[in-house]
C-alpha positions as CSV (number, residue, x, y, z in Angstrom):
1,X,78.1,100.0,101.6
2,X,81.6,101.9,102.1
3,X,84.0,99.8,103.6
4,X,85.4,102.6,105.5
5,X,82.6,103.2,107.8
6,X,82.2,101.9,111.4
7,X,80.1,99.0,110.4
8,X,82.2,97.5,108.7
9,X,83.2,94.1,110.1
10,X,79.5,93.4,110.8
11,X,78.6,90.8,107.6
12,X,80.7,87.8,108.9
13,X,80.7,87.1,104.7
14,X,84.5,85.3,103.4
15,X,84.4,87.2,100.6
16,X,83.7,90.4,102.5
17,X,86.3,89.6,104.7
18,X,88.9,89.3,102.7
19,X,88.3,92.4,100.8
20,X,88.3,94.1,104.1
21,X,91.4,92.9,105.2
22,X,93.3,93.6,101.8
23,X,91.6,97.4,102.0
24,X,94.1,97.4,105.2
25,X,96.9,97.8,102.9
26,X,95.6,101.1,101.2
27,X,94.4,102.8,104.8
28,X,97.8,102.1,107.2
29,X,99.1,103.4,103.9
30,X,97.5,106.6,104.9
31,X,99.4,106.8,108.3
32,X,103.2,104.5,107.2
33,X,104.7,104.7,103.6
34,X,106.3,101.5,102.0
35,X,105.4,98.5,104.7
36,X,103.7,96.3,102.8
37,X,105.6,93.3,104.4
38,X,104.8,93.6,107.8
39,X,101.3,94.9,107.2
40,X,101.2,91.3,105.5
41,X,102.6,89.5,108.1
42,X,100.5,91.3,110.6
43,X,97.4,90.4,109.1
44,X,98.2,86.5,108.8
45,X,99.0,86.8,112.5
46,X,95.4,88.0,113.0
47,X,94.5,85.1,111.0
48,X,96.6,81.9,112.4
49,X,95.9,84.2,116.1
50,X,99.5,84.4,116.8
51,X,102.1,87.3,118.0
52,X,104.8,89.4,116.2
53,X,107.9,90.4,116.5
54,X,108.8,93.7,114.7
55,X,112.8,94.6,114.9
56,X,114.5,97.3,113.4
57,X,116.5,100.7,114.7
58,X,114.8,103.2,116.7
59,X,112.6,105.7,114.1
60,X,111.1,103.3,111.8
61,X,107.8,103.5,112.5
62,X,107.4,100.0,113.8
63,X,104.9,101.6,116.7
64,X,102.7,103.7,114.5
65,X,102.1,100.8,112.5
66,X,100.7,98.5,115.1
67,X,98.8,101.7,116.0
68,X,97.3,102.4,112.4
69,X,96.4,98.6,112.5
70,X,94.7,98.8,115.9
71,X,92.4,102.1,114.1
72,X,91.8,100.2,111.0
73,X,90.7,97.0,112.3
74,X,88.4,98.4,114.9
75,X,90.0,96.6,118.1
76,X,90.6,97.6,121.2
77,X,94.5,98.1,121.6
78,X,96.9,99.5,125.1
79,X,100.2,100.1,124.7
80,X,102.8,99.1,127.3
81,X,106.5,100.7,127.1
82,X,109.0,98.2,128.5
83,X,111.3,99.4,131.1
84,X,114.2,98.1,133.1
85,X,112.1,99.0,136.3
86,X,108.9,97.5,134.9
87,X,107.5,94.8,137.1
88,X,105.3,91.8,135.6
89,X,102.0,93.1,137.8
90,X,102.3,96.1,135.8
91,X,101.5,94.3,132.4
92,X,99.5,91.2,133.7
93,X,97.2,93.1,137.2
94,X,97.0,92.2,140.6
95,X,94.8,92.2,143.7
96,X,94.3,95.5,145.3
97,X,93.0,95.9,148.5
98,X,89.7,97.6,149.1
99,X,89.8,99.4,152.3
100,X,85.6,99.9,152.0
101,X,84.8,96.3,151.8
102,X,87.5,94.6,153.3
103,X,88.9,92.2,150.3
104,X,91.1,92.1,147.5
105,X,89.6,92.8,144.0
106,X,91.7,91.9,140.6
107,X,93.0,95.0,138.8
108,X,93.5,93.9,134.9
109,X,96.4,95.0,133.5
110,X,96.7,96.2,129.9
111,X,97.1,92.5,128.4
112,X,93.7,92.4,128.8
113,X,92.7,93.9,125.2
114,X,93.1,92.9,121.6
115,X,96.3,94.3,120.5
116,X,98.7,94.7,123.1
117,X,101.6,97.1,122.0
118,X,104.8,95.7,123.7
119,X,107.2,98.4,123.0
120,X,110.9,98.1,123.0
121,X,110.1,94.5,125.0
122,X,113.9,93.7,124.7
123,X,114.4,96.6,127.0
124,X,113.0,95.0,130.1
125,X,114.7,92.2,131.9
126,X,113.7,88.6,131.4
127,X,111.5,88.4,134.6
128,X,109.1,90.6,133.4
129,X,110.0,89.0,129.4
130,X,108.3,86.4,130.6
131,X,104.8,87.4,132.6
132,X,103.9,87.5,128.8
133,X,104.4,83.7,128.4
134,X,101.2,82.3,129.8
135,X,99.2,84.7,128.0
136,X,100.6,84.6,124.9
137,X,100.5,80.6,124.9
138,X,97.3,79.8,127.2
139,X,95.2,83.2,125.9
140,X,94.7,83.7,129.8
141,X,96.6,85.3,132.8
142,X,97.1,83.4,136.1
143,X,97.1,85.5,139.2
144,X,96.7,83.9,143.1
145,X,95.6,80.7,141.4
146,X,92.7,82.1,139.5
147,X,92.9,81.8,135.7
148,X,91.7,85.1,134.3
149,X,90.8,84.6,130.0
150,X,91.9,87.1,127.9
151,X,90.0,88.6,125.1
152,X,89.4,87.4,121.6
153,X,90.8,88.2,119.0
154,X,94.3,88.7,121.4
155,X,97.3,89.0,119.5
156,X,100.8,90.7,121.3
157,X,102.7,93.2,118.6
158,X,106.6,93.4,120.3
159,X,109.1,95.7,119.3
160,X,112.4,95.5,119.8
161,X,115.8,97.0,118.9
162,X,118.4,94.7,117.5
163,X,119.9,93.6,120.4
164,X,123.6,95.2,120.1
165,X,121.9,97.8,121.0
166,X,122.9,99.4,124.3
167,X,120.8,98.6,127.0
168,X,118.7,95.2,125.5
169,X,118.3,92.0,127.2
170,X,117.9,89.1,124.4
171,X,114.5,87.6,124.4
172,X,115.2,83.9,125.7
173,X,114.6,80.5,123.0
174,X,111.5,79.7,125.0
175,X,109.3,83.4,124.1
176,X,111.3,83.6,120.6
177,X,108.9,80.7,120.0
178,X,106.2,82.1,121.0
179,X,105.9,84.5,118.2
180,X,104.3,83.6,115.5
181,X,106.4,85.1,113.2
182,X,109.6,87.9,113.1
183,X,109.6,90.5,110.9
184,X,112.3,93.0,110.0
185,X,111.4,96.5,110.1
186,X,114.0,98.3,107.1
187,X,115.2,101.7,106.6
188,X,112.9,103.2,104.0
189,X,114.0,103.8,100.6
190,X,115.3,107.1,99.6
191,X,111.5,107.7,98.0
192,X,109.9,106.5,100.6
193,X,111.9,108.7,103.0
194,X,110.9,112.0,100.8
195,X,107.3,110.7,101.1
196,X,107.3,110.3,104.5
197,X,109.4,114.3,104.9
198,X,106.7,115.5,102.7
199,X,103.5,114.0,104.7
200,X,105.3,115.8,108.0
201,X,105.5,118.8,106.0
202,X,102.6,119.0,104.9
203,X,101.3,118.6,108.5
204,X,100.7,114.9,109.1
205,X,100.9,114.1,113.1
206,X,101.5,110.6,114.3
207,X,99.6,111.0,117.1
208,X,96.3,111.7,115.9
209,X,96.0,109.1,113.2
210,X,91.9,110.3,112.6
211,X,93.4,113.5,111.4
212,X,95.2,111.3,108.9
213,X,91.9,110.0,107.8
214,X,92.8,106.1,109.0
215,X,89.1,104.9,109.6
216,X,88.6,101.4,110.5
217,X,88.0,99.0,107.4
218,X,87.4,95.6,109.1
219,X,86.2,94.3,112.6
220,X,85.7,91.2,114.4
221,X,83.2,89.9,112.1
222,X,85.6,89.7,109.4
223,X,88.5,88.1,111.4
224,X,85.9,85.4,112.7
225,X,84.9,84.8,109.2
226,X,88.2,84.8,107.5
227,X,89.6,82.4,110.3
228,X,86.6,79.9,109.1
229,X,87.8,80.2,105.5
230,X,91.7,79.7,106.2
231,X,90.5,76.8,108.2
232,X,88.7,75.4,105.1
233,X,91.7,75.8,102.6
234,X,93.3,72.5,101.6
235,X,96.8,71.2,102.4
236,X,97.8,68.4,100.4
237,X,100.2,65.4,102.2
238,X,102.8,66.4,99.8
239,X,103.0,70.4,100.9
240,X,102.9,68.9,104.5
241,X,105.9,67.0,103.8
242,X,107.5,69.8,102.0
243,X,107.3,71.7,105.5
244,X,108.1,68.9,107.3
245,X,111.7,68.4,105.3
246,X,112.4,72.3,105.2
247,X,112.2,71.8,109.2
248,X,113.9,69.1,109.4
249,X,116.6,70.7,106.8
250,X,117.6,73.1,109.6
251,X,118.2,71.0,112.2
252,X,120.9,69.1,110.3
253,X,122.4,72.6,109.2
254,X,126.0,72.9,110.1
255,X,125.6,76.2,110.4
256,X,122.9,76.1,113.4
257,X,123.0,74.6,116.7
258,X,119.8,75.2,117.0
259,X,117.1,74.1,114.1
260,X,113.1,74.4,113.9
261,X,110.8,72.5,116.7
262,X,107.4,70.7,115.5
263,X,105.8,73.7,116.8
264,X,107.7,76.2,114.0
265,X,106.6,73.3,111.7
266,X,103.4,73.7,112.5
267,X,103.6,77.4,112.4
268,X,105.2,77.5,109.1
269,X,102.0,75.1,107.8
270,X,99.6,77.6,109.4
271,X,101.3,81.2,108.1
272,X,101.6,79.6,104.6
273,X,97.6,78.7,104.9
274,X,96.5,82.0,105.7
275,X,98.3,83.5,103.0
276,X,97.0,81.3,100.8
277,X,93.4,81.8,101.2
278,X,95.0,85.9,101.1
279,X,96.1,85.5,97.9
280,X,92.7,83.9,96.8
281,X,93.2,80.7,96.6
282,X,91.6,77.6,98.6
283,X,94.9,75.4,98.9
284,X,98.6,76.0,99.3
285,X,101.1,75.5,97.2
286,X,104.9,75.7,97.4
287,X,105.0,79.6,96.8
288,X,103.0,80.1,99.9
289,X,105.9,78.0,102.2
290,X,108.1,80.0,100.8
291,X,106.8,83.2,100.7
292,X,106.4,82.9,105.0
293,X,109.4,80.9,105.7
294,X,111.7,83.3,106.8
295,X,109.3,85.4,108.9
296,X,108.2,82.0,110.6
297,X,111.8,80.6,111.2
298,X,114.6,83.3,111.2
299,X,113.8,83.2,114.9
300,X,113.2,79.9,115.6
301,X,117.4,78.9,114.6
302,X,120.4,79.2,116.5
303,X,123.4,80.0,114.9
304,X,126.6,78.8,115.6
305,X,128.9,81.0,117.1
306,X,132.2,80.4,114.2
307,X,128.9,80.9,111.6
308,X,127.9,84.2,113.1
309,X,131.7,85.6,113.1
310,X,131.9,84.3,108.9
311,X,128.4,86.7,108.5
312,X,126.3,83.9,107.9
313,X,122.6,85.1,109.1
314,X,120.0,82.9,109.8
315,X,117.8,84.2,106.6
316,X,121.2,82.9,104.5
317,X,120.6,79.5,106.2
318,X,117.0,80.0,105.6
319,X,117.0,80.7,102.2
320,X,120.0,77.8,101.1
321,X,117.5,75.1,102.8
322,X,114.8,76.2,100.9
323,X,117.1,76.4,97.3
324,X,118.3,72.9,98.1
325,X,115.0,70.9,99.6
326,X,113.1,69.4,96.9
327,X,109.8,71.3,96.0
328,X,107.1,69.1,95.4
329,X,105.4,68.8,91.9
């Protein structure tokens, strides 16, 4: 059967699935050159059912690519474009009043889908930051006392601009920890850039991503079935304590005033899990923590304020904890 057709997603097979979700690579490919990375990172999301953050400048294709995820997984996706003026009703719903029957009737808002799009969240104040808390954390939206669930698989994709940026609110400790993981968006390299001139030459829109021949690859079958297999995929006491000391690590860094909670600990054991059973393999091993450390963590620190003026960034403190914490054998 060809993976690219619109049954596919339907077997519910491990195997299947994680063919399906590797073939993601090659068809966002078709839409965003050189993001490997975050495609990565978007996919264990998916997996561990957790939210990204994607920074970088304005114009490098961090929307398109949550949009050529949404078209090749086969989910339902809205996108919501933060505002200073946007109110937390406007993302979450409310209770309209029906002049024909008398009563107020719930109005969902776009959260209620797979993939929500939060773009440029960091633009929007912190009141309406934070109608995404609940459903982020409780998978359900709260509105005049009645809990409203939300969708499965439901995973938020925010954007934001670094925040010295004008015109950006900083996203407060509390949703920082919420995501899942943080990935950096880069410039492209000077090939990639050519590629991607060429492709809009040539008359690639980013608007119509079915012109572009993006077809979905995997569906809710496969993420159901791959979640079962990550599930299953061992974790020895010995990786557990390597997460657990790496964690630990930052919290003692002089460097931070803020280190890693039991919940990035916990993340950090999940991310490196699912990218495990990615890469093929039924157990983790120290490569795995690594490889998701920094995408799990760099937003989980604090740094000190005399650290930040000396350059230090929190993927330098990152990456001297995990050069200096013992790696188990």
């Amino acid at each position: 059967m060809d993976p690219t057709t619109d049954n596919a997603g339907i077997t519910g097979d491990p195997g299947r699935a994680r063919a399906s979700l590797e073939a993601l690579r090659a068809e966002i490919a078709k839409a965003v050159v050189g993001q490997d990375p975050a495609v990565t990172g978007l996919v264990v999301a998916l997996l561990c059912r957790g939210h990204v953050l994607l920074e970088g400048v304005p114009g490098v294709a961090k929307t398109l690519l949550v949009r050529a995820l949404a078209s090749a997984l086969e989910l339902d996706t809205k996108r919501v474009q933060f505002t200073p003026d946007l109110m937390p009703s406007d993302v979450t719903g409310s209770l309209v009043y029906d002049t024909r029957s008398a009563e107020f009737s719930f109005q969902p808002g776009p959260v209620f889908t797979n993939l929500l799009l939060a773009d440029e969240i960091n633009r929007t104040p912190p009141k309406t930051q934070s109608s995404l808390l609940e459903a982020m954390e409780e998978r359900q939206v709260t509105v005049d006392g009645t809990p409203r669930p939300l969708p499965d698989p439901f995973l938020v994709a925010a954007t934001q601009n670094p925040v010295e940026y004008e015109g950006t609110y900083p996203l407060p400790e509390a949703q920082l920890d919420r995501f899942l993981l943080k990935l950096t968006i880069p410039l492209p390299s000077r090939q990639d850039e050519i590629d991607v001139l060429t492709r809009h030459a040539e008359g690639f829109n980013p608007r119509d991503l079915r012109a572009a021949g993006v077809r979905p690859v995997a569906g809710p079958a496969d993420l159901e079935a791959a979640r079962a297999a990550v599930a299953k995929t061992t974790i020895s006491p010995e990786i557990t304590a390597y997460v657990v000391d790496i964690c630990r690590a930052t919290r003692e860094s002089p460097s931070l005033t803020l280190g890693v909670s039991p919940r990035g600990a916990t993340a950090l054991l999940a991310t490196s899990r699912a990218w495990a059973w990615l890469t093929g393999r039924d157990y983790v091993i120290p490569d795995d923590v690594k490889a998701l450390a920094l995408p799990t963590l760099r937003h989980r620190v604090q740094l000190r304020p005399e650290a930040e003026m000396e350059g230090v960034t929190a993927d330098s403190v990152i990456n001297a904890i995990l050069a200096h914490v013992p790696v188990p054998r």
